[in-house]
Structure formats: structure tokens, C-alpha cells
PDB file of N, CA, C, O and CB in Angstrom:
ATOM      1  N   UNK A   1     -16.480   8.639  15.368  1.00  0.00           N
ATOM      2  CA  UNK A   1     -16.395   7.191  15.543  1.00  0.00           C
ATOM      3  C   UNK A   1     -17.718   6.625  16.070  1.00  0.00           C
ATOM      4  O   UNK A   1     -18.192   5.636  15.511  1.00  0.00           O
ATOM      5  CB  UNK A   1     -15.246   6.836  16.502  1.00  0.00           C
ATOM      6  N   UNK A   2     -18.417   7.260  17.239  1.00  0.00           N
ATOM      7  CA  UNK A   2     -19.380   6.894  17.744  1.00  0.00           C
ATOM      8  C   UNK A   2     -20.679   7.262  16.836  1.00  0.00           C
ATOM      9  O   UNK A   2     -21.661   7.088  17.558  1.00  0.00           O
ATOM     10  CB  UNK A   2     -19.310   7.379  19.006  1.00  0.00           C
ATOM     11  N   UNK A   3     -21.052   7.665  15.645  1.00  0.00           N
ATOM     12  CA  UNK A   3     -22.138   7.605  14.906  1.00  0.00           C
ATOM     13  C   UNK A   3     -22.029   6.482  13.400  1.00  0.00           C
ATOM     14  O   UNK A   3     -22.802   6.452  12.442  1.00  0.00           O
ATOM     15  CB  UNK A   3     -22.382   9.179  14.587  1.00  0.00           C
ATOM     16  N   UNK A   4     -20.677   5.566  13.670  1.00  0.00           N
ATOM     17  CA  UNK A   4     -20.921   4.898  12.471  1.00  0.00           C
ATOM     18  C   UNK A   4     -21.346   3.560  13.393  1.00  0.00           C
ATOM     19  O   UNK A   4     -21.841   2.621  12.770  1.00  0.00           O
ATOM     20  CB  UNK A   4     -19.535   4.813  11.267  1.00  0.00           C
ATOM     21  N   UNK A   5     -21.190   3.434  14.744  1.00  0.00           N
ATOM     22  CA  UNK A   5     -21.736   2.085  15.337  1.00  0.00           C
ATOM     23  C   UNK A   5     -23.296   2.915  15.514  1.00  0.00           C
ATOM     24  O   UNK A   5     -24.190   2.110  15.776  1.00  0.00           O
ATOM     25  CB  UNK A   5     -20.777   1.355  17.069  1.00  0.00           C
ATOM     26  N   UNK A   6     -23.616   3.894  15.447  1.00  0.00           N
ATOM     27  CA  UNK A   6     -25.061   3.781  15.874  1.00  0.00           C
ATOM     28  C   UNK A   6     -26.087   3.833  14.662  1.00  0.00           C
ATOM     29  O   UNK A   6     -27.294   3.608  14.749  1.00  0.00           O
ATOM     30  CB  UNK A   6     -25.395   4.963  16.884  1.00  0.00           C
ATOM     31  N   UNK A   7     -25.287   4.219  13.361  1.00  0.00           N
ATOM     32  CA  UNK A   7     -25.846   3.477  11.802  1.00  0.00           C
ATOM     33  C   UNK A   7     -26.261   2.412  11.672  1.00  0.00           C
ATOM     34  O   UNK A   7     -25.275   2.189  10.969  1.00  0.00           O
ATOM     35  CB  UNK A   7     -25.029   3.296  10.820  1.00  0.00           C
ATOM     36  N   UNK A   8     -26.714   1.609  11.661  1.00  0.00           N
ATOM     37  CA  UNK A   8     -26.824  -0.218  11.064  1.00  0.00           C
ATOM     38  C   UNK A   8     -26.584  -0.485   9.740  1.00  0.00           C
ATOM     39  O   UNK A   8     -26.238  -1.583   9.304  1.00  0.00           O
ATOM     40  CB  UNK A   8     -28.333  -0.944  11.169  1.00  0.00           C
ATOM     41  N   UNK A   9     -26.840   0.923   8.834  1.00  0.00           N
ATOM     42  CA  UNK A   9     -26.323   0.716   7.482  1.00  0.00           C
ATOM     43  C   UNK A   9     -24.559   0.467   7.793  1.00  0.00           C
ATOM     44  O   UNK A   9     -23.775  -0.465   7.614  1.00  0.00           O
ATOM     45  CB  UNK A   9     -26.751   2.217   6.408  1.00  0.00           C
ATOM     46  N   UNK A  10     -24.485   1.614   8.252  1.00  0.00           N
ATOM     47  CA  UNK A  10     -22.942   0.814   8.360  1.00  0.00           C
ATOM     48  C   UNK A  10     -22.115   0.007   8.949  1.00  0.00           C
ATOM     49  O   UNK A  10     -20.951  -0.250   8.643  1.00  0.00           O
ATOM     50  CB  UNK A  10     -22.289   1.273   8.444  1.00  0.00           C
ATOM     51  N   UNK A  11     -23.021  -0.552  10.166  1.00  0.00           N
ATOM     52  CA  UNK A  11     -22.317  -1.789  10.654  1.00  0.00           C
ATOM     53  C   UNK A  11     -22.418  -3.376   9.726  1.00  0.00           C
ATOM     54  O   UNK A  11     -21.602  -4.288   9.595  1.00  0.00           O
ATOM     55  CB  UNK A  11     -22.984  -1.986  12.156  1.00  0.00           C
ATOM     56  N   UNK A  12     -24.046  -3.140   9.107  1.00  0.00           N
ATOM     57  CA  UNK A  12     -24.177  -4.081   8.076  1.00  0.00           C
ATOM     58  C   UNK A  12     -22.894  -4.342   6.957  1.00  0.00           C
ATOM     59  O   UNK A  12     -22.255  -5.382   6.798  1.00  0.00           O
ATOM     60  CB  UNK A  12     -25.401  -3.617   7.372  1.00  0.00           C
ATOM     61  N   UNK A  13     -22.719  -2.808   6.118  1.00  0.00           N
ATOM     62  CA  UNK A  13     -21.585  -2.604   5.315  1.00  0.00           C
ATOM     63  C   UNK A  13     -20.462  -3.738   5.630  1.00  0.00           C
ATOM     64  O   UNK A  13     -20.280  -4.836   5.106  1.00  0.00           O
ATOM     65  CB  UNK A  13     -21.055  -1.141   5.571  1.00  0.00           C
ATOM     66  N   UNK A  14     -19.565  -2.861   7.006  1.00  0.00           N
ATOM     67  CA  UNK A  14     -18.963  -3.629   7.601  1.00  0.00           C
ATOM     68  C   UNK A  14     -19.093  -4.853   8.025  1.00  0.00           C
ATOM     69  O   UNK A  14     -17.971  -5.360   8.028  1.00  0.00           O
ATOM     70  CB  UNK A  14     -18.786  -3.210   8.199  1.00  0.00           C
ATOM     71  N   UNK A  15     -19.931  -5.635   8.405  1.00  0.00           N
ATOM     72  CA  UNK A  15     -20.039  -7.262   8.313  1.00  0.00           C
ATOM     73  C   UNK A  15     -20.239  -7.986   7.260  1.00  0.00           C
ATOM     74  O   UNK A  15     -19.934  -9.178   7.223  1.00  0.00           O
ATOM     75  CB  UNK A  15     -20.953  -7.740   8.975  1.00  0.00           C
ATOM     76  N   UNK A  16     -20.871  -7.235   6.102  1.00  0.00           N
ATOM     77  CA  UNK A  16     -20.793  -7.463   4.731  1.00  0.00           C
ATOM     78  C   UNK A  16     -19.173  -7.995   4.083  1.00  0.00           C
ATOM     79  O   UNK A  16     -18.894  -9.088   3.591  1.00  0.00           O
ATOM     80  CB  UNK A  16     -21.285  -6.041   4.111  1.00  0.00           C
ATOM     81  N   UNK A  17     -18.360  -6.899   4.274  1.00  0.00           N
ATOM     82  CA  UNK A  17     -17.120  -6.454   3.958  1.00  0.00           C
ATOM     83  C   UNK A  17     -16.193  -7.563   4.294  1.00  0.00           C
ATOM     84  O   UNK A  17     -15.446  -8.121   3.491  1.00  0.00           O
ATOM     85  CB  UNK A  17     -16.800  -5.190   4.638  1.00  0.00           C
ATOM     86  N   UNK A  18     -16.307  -7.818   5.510  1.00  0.00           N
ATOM     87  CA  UNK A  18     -15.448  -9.186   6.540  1.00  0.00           C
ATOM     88  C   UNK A  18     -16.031 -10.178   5.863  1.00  0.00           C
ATOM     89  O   UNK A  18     -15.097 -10.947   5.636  1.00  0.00           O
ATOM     90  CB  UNK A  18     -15.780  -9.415   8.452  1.00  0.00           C
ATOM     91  N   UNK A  19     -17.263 -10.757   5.275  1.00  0.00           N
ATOM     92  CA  UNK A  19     -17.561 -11.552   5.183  1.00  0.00           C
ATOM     93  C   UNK A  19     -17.306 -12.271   3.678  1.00  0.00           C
ATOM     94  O   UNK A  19     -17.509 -13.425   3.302  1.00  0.00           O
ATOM     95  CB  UNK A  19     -18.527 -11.339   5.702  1.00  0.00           C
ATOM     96  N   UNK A  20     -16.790 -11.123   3.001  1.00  0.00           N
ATOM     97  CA  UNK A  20     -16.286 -11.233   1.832  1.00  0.00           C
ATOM     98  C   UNK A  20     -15.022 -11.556   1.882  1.00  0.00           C
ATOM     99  O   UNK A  20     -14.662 -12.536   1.230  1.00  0.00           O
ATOM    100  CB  UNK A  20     -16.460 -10.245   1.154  1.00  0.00           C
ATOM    101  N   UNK A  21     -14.171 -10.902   2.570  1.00  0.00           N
ATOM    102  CA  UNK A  21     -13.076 -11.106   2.731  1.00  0.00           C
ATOM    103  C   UNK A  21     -12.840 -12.584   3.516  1.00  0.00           C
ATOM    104  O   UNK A  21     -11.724 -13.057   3.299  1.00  0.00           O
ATOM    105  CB  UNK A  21     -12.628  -9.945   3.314  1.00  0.00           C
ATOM    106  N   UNK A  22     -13.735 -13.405   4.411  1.00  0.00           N
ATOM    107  CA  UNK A  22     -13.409 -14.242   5.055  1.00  0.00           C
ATOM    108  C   UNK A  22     -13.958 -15.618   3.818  1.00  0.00           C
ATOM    109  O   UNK A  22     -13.674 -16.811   3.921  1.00  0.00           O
ATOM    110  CB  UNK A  22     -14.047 -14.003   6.619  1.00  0.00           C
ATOM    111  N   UNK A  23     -14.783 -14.970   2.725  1.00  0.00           N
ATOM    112  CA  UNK A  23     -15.143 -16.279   1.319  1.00  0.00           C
ATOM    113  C   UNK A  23     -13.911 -16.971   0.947  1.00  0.00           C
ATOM    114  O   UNK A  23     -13.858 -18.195   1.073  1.00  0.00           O
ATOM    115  CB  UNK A  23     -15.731 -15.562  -0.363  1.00  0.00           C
ATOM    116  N   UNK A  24     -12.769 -16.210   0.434  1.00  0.00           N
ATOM    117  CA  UNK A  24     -12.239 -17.479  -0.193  1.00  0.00           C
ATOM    118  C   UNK A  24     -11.130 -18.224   0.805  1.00  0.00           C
ATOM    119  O   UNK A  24     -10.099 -18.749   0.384  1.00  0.00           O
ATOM    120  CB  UNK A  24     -11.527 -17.084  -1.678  1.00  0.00           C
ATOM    121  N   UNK A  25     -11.585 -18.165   2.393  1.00  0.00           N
ATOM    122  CA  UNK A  25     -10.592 -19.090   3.344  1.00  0.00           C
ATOM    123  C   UNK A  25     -11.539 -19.750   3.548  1.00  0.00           C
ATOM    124  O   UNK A  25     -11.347 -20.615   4.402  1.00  0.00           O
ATOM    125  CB  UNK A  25      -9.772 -18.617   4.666  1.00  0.00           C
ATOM    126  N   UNK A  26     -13.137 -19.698   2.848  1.00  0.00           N
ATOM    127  CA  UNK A  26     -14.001 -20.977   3.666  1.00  0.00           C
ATOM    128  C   UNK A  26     -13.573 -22.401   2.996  1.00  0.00           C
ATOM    129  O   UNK A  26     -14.728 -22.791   3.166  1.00  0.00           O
ATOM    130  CB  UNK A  26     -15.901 -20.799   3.457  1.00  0.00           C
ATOM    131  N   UNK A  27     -13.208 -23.053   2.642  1.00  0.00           N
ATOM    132  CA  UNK A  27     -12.696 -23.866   1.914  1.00  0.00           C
ATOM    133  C   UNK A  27     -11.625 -25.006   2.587  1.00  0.00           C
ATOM    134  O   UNK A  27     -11.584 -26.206   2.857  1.00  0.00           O
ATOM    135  CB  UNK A  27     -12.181 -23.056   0.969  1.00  0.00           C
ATOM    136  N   UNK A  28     -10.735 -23.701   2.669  1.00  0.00           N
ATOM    137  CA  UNK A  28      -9.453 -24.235   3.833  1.00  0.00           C
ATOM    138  C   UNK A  28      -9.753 -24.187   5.731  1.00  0.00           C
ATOM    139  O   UNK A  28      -9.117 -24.542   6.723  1.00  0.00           O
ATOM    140  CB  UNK A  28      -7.940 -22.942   3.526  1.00  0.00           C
ATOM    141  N   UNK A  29     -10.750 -23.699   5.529  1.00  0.00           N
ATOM    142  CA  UNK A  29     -11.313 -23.459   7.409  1.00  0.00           C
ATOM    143  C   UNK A  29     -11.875 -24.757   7.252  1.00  0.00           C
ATOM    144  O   UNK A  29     -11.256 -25.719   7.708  1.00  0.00           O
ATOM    145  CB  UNK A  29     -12.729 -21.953   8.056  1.00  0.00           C
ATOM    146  N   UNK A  30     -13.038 -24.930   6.628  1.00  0.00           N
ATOM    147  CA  UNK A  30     -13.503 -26.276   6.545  1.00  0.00           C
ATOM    148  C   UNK A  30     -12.552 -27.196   6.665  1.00  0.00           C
ATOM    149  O   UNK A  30     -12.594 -27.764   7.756  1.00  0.00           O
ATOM    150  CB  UNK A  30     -14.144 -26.529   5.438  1.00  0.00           C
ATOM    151  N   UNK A  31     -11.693 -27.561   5.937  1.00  0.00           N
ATOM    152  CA  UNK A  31     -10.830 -28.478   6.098  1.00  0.00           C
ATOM    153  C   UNK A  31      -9.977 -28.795   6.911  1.00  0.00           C
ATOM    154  O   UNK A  31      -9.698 -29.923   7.320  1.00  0.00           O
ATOM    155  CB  UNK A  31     -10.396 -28.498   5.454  1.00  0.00           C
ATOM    156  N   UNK A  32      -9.349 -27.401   7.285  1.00  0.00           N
ATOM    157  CA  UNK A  32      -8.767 -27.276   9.037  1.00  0.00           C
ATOM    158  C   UNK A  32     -10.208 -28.085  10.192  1.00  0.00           C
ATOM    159  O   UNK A  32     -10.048 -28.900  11.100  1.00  0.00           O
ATOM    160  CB  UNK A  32      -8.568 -24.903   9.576  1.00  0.00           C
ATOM    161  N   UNK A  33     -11.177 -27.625   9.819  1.00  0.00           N
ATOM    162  CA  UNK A  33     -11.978 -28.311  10.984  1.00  0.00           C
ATOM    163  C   UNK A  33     -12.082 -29.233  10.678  1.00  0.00           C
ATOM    164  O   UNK A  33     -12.525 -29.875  11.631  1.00  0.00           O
ATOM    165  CB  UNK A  33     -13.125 -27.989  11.422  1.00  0.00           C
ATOM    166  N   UNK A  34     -11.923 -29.975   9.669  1.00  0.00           N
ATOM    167  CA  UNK A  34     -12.717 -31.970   9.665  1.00  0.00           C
ATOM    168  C   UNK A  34     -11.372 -32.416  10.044  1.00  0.00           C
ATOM    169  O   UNK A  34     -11.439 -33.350  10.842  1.00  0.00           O
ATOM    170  CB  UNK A  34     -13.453 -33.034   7.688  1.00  0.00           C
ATOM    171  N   UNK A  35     -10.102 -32.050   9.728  1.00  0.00           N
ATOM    172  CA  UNK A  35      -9.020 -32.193  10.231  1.00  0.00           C
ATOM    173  C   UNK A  35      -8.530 -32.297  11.823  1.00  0.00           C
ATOM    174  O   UNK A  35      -7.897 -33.238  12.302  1.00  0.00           O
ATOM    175  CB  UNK A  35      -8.568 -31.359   9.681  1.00  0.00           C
ATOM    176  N   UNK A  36      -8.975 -31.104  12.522  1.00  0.00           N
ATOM    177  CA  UNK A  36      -9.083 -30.952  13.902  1.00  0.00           C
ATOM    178  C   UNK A  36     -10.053 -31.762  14.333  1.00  0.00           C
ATOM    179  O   UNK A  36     -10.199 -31.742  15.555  1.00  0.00           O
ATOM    180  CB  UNK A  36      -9.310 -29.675  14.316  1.00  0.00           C
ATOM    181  N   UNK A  37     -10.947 -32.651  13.581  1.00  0.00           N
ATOM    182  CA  UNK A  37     -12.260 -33.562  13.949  1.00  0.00           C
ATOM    183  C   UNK A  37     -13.260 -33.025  15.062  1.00  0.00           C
ATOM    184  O   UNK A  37     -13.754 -33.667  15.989  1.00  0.00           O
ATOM    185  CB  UNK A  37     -11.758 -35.008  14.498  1.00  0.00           C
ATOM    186  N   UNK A  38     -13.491 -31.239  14.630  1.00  0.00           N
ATOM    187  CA  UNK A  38     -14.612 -30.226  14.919  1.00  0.00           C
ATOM    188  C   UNK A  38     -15.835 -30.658  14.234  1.00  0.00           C
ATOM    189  O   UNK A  38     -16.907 -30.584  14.836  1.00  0.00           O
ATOM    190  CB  UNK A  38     -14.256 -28.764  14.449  1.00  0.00           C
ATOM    191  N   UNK A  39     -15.779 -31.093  13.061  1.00  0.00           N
ATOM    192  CA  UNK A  39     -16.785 -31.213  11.999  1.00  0.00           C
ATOM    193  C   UNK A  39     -16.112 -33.026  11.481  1.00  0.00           C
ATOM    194  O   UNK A  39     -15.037 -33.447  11.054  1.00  0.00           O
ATOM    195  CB  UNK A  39     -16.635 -29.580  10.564  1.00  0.00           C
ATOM    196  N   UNK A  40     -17.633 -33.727  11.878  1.00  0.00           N
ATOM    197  CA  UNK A  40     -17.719 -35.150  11.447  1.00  0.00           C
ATOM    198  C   UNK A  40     -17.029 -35.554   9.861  1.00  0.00           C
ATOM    199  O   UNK A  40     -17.184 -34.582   9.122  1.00  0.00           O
ATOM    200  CB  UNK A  40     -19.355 -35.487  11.466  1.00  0.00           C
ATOM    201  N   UNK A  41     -16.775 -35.966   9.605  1.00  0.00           N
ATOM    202  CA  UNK A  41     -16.853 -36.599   7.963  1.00  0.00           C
ATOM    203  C   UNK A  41     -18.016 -36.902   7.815  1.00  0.00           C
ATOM    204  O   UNK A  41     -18.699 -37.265   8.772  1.00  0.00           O
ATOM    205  CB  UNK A  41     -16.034 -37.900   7.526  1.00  0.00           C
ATOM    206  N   UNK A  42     -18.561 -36.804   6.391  1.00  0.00           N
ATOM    207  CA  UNK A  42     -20.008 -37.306   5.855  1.00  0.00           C
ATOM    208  C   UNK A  42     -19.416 -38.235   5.039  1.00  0.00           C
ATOM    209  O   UNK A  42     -20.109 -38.968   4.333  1.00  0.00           O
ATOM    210  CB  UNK A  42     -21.097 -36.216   5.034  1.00  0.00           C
TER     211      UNK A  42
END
């Protein structure tokens, strides 16, 4: 366990990975926030 946090290839991987997985809720997060009036209207 303790040699895949001291990789950066594979912590990159892994933030890679989440970040894919977190693409198709950016859409609806956005909208939750202009909603919650976190993020202005333009």
C-alpha cells in the first residue's frame, strides 16, 4: 500500500481516474452551484 503513494505515476493515474469519473456530473454541479447562488449568473 505504502509504495503506490510514494509513485507519483500512480497517484497522478489515480487523480486522473476521479477526474474522469467526476466529467459527466460537471454540468449538474455547476448548476447545483448557480442554484445554491455559490457561482454568480453571467
Amino acid at each position: 500500500m505504502q509504495s503506490e503513494f510514494k509513485d507519483p505515476f500512480n497517484a497522478l493515474y489515480l487523480l486522473v481516474f476521479v477526474l474522469l469519473l467526476l466529467l459527466p456530473t460537471l454540468p449538474a454541479t455547476l448548476s447545483w452551484l448557480k442554484v445554491a447562488g455559490i457561482i454568480p449568473y453571467y
